[in-house]
Each structure stands twice: as C-alpha cells, then as structure tokens.
N, C-alpha and C positions, 0 to 999 in steps of 0.2 A: 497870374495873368497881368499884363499888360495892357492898358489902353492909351491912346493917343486923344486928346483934346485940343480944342482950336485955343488958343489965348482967353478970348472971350470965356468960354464956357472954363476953364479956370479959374478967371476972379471969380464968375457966378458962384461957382463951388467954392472957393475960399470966405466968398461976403458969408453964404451960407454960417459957413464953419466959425465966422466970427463974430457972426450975430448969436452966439450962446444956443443956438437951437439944436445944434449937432455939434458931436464933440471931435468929429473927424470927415475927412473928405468919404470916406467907404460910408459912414452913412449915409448922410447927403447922394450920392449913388443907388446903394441898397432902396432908400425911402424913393425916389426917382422908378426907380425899377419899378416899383408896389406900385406907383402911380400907375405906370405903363400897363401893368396888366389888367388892374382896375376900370383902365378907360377901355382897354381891348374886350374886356367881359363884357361892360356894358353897348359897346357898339357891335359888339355879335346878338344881344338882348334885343337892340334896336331892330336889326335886319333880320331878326327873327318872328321880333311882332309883326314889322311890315308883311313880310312873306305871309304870314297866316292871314294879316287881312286880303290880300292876293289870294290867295286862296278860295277864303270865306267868300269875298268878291264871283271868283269861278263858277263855285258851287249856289249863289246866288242865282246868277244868270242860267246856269243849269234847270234851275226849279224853274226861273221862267219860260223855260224854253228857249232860250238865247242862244242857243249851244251850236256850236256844228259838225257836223257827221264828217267824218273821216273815213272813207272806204278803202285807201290804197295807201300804200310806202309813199306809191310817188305824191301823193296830195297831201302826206305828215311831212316830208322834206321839203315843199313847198312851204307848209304853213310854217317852218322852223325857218325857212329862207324869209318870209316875211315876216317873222320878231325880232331875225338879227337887224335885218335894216331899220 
C-alpha cells in the first residue's frame, strides 16, 4: 500500500523517527492509527452516555406527566417535522 503525504506531515513523521521513539515511519503511522481508534471508541462512549441521559431525561418527564399523547401518523410527522427544525 501506498500513501501520499503533504511535506508537512513528512518531517512530522521523520522528527518522529529521529527522536529515538520509533524505529521507522510504519510505526509512527501504526501508533497514529491506535490513536485514531482510541479517540473514535471514546467519542462514541461520549454520545452514548449523552443519549442515555436523553433518555433518562424522557422517561423523567414521563413520570411526571410531561408527556404528550400522540394519536395519529399525521401528528408523529409533525412532532418529527418540529425536532428537525
């Protein structure tokens, strides 16, 4: 495999490689990579706790009676027409 880099992110990975930390540009890369997933796990963690306190939040208001009655198609594509906006 093949990839392309700007200049910039070249020296990045060479300073890398010559500060003794890594013995080659493929790790520098590899280690980069692990970063990426890392950060991707934990920002789906994030929006997953958010979502549940949404939730919790719902089912709150629920218990209080906060809630509102849905009785037709056409009045849940209205209420879905007033979240997007």
């Amino acid at each position: 495999m093949h990839i392309s880099l700007t200049p910039e992110l070249e020296a990045r990975i060479k300073t890398k490689v010559e500060s003794g930390l890594y013995n080659n540009a493929s790790e520098v890369i590899r280690e980069a990579l692990r970063f990426v997933e890392t950060h991707e796990e934990w920002i789906n963690e994030l929006k997953l706790a958010r979502l549940r306190e949404q939730l919790q939040e719902g089912v709150d208001q629920l218990d209080r009676g906060e809630g509102t009655r849905i009785t037709s198609k056409a009045r849940l594509n209205d209420l879905f027409e007033d979240l997007k906006a």
